[in-house]
N, C-alpha and C positions, 0 to 999 in steps of 0.2 A: 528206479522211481523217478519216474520225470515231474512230478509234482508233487508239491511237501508242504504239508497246513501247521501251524507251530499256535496253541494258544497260549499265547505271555503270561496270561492268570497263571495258568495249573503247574506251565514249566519249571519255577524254581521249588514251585512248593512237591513237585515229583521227584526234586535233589536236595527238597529241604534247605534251600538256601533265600538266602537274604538276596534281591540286587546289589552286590557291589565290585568295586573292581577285583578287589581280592577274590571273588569269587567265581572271575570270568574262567580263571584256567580248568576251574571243574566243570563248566558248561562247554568249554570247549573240548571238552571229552567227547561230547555227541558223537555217534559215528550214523549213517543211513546208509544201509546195503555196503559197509565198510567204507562207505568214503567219507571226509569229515568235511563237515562243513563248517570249519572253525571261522576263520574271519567274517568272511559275509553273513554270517548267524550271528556274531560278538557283536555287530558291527548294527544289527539291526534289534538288538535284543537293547543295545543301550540306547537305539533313538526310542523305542517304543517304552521303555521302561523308565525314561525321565520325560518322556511329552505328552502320554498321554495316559486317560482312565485305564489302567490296567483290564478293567474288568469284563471289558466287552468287544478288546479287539485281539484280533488275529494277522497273521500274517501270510502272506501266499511266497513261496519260494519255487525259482525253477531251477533244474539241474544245470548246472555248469557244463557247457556244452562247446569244445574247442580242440586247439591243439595243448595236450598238456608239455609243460617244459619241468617235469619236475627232476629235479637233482641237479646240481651245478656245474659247469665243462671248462675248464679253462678255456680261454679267449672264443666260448659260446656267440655263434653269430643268432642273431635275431631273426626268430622267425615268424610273421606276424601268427595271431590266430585265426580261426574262422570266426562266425559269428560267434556273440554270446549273449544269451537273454537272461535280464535282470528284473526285481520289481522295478516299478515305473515307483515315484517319489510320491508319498504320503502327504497330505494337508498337512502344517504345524499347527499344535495344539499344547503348545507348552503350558505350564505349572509355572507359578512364582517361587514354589520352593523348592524345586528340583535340585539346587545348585545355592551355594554361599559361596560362589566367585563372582570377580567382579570382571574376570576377565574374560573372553569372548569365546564362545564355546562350540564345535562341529563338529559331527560325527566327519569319523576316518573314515569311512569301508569305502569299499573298490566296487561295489556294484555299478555303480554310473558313466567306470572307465572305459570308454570306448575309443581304444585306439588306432589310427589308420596311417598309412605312412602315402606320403603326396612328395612330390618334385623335392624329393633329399628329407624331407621334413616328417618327424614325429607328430602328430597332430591328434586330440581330442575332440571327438562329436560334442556340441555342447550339452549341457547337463542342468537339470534344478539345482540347487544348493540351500539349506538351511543353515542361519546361523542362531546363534542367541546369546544374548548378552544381558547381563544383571545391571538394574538401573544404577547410575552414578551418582552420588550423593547431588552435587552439581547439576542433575538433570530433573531434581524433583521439583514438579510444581512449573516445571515448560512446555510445551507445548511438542507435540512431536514432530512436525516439520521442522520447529526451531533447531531441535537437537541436532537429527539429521542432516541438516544444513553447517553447523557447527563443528559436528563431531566430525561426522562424514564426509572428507572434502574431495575424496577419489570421483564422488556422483556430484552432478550441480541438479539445484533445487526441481528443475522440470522432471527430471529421470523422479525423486523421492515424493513428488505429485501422483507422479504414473503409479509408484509403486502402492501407496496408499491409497489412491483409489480402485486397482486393479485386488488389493487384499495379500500383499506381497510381505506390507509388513502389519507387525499383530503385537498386542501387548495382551499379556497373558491367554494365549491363544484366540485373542480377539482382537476384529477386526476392526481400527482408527482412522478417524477424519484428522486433517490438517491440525487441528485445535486440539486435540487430542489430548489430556493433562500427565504424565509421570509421575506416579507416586512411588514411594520408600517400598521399596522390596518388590516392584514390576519386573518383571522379564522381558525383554524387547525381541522380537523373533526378525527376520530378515530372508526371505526368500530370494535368491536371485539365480538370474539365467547365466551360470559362469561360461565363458566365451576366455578358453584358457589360447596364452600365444605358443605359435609353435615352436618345438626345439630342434636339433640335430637329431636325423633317422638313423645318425651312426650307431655302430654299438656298442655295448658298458663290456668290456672286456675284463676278463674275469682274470687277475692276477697270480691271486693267491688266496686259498679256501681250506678251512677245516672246520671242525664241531663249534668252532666259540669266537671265527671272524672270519670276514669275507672282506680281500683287497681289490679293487676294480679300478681300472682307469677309467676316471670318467671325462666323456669328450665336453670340449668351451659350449657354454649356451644352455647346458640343462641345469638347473637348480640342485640341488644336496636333498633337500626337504621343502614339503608343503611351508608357503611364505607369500604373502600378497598373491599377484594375480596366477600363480603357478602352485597348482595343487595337484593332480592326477600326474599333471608330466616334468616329474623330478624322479631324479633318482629313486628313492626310497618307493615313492608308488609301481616305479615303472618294475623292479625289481622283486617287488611284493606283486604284483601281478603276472610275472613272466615264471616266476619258479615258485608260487602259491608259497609265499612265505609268512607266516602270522606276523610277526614283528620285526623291525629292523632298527637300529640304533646307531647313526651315524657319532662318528668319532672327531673325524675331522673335517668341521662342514666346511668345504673349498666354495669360493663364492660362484656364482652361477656362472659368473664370464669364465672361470679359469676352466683347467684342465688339467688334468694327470690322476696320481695317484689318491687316494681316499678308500679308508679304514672305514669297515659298517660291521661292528657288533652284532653277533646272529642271539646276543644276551646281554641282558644289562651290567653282568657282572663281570663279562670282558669289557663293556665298553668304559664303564666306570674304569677297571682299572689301568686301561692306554690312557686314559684322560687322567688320571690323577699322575702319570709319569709327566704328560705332557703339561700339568700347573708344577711340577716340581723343577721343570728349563732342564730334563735330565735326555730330552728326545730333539735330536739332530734334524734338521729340515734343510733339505737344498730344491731351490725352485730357479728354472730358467725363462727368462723374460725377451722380448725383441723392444727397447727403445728410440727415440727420438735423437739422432745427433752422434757426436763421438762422444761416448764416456770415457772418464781419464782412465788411464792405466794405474794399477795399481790397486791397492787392499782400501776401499772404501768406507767407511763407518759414518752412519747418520746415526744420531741419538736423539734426533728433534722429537718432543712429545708432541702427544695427539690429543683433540676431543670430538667428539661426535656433533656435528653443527645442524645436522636434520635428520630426527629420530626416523622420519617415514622412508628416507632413504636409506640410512646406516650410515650418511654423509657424514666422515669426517677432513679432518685437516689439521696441519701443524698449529698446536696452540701454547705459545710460553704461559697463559693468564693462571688462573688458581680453577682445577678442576682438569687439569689434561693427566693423561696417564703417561709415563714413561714410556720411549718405547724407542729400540734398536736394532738395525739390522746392516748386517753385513755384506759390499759387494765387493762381484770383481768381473772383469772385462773379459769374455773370450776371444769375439774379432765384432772388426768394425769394417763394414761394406761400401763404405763411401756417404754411406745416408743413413743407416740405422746400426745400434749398436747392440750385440747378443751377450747377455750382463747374467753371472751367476749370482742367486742372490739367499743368505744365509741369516731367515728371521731370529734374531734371538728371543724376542719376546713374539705373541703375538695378537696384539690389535685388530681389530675388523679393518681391512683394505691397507694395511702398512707397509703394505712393498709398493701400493700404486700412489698411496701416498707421500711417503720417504722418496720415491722416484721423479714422481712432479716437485718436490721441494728441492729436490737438488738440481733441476730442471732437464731432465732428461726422462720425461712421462712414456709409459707403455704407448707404442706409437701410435696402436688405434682402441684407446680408453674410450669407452664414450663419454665420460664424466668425466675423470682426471684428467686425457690427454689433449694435445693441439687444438686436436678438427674437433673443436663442440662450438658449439653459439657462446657461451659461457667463460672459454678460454680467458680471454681478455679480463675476466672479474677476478678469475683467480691470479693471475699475471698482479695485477692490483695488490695484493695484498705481499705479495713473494719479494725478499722475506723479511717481512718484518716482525719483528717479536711480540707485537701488541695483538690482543684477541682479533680472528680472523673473522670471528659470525656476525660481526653488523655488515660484512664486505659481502657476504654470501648471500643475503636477504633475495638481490635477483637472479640470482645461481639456483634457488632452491626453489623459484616463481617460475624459471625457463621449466626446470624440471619437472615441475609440479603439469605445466602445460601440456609436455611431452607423453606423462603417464596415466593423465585426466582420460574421462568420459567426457566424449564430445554432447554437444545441444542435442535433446530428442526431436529438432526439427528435420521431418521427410522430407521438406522440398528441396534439400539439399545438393539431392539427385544422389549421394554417395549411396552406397551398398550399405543396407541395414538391415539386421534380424528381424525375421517374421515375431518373434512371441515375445524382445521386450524392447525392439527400436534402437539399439544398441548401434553403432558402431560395427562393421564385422571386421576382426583384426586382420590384418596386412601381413603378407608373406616380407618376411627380409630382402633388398635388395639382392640379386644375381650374385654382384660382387662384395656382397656385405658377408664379414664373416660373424656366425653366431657367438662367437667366444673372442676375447682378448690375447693376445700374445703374450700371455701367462702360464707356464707349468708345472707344475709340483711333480719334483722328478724322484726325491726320494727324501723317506722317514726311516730313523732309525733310533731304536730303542738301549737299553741296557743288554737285552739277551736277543732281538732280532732286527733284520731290517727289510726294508722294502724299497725295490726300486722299480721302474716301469721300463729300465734298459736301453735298448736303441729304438724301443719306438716311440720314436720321436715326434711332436706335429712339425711341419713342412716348413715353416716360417724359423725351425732355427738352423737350417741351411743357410753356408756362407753365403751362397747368391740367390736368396732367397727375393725373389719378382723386385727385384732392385728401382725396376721401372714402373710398377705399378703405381697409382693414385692411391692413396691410404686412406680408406674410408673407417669413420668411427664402426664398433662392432654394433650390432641389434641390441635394441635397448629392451 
């Protein structure tokens, strides 16, 4: 059956169910001519069934048509697919009561993933995207450019012109001028043209695999999970569309820059349980790093506490003041090359970024950080503050201004002459320098449990060889 009509009305009431989540796993029973079409069905059955009049629409579905990769291989190399045709994205038409969150809401499915592999690079066709977000008490009774401008500060006001007069964005499935007013219990919709940046075309090499987890190494530069501007190309999607897998449950989200080993739950009820060993400090972590300088010899212990200084980055840094969290980790030295230092490093707690930040406090930063280390524009702010024990976030103010510049939407002015999207004037994102690497000289080489352990063995990335480009220029990673 190469075409499939689904109407939303009669569906549940032919299972006799209710929409809700709970009740997705019985709909994803469906099976057509034996093949199921579980996510991309779940996936379109929940935009359709919180956005719009149930009653008089339908859906058009085409058969999944490619190379399939299903069932998992150890160290599976990637093979792209052929084509694959999806629906084309629906007008929003959201409902004010769809939803009692307050927080920002998108559909997951993988219909719009279109992936292509160019000069080393993983890459996504761009795509529409819907979001929706429930009005904020704070937003009642302003103006909707106001908010936009306020809330919003990844787009500058020219782009939230365009998009309000183009019908991009919608309050209760209708369409607003500049003036626009916010009332109590509005829906705010957001249509946008994602223009995702590319990652490493290397591949997720499959560890270690059974019925209830899946261990993979994952290479520097791809994300964990959908997060800011990276949604289709992170692990979890990429994964989910290569071995058609319904759900996946990341364990130990490794930050984007790093690399190595990472635990994915193929169930909530595995993943929940590594993770409650891992809040109980009873799960062993050893990660290998490339620094700045000579680190000293010998069993290192930093206990400097942390707090997070810019929510939109996860920026944090050492903070003595009232509000930082505890936090510890253990090094030690393997060899030192004359110019960089290859440091075994053993988190006992773990904090967001507290090896790259325990490592710039002791002054010996991962040597191409683009944030923590040396070579940023920014170095010298942080240099400022190291180390005094007094709160570090008035020092950071132009730390998180550079930043903010770096991951901004440029002006929607054409005569720029630079390269811009035909459908929303965007910016078109920039391949990584030649000699930029996508990941940081970070690697999680092994976790170990109470009853197992995981290690990713001698393969190694290249950077922690004794003479590892000694002479190279060390350029910060891809931001």
């Amino acid at each position: 059956m190469d075409f499939w009509k689904i109407d939303f009305y009669l569906l549940p009431q032919l299972f006799r169910l209710s929409y809700s989540p709970s009740n997705m796993h019985r709909i994803s029973a469906i099976r057509c001519n034996g093949q199921r079409y579980d996510g991309r069905l779940i996936a379109y059955i929940r935009r359709f069934w919180s956005t719009t009049d149930h009653s008089n629409n339908t859906a058009h579905y085409r058969k999944f048509s490619g190379t399939s990769t299903k069932g998992l291989n150890h160290h599976h190399r990637h093979t792209p697919s052929t084509t694959q045709y999806y629906p084309r994205p629906t007008a929003l038409n959201a409902t004010a009561n769809h939803t009692n969150t307050k927080k920002v809401r998108y559909v997951d499915d993988l219909s719009s993933a279109r992936y292509y592999l160019e000069n080393g690079l993983r890459k996504v066709k761009p795509y529409y995207f819907d979001y929706l977000a429930h009005v904020k008490d704070r937003w009642v009774n302003r103006s909707c450019l106001s908010v936009l401008n306020t809330e919003f500060r990844d787009r500058n006001s020219e782009y939230f012109k365009m998009a309000i007069e183009k019908g991009f964005i919608t309050i209760n499935g209708q369409t607003v001028t500049n003036d626009t007013l916010f009332k109590e219990g509005d829906t705010m919709g957001h249509r946008v043209h994602r223009h995702e940046p590319p990652v490493t075309g290397a591949p997720i090499d499959i560890i270690h695999k059974d019925d209830d987890l899946l261990v993979i190494q994952k290479p520097g530069g791809i994300p964990a999970h959908p997060s800011g501007r990276y949604r289709h190309n992170t692990v979890v999607h990429i994964l989910r569309k290569q071995y058609e897998l319904p759900s996946l449950y990341p364990i130990n989200r490794l930050d984007r820059l790093t690399s190595g080993l990472m635990m994915i739950g193929l169930n909530s009820k595995k993943a929940r349980s590594i993770q409650q060993e891992m809040q109980s400090g009873s799960i062993e972590k050893e990660y290998l790093c490339r620094v700045d300088g000579e680190f000293p010899i010998g069993r290192i212990v930093c206990e400097a506490p942390m707090k997070t200084i810019a929510f939109k980055f996860s920026f944090q840094y050492v903070d003595f003041g009232p509000g930082s969290k505890h936090s510890k980790t253990i090094f030690e030295r393997i060899h030192y090359n004359g110019r960089t230092s290859l440091v075994r490093c053993r988190p006992i707690t773990g904090r967001t970024h507290q090896l790259r930040v325990h490592l710039r406090y002791l002054g010996y930063p991962i040597a191409n950080d683009p944030v923590y280390g040396r070579h940023t524009p920014w170095s010298s702010q942080i240099d400022a503050i190291h180390p005094s024990p007094s709160s570090p976030e008035p020092c950071f103010s132009s730390v998180v201004e550079k930043m903010m510049e770096k991951t901004s939407f440029d002006s929607l002015d054409v005569s720029d002459g630079q390269p811009r999207c035909d459908d929303c004037h965007s910016l078109l994102v920039e391949d990584p320098l030649p000699s930029q690497d996508l990941g940081i000289w970070l690697h999680a080489k092994r976790y170990s449990g109470l009853h197992w352990s995981f290690d990713t063995g001698d393969s190694l990335p290249s950077w922690t060889h004794l003479d590892f480009d000694m002479d190279r220029k060390i350029i910060p990673a891809y931001m």
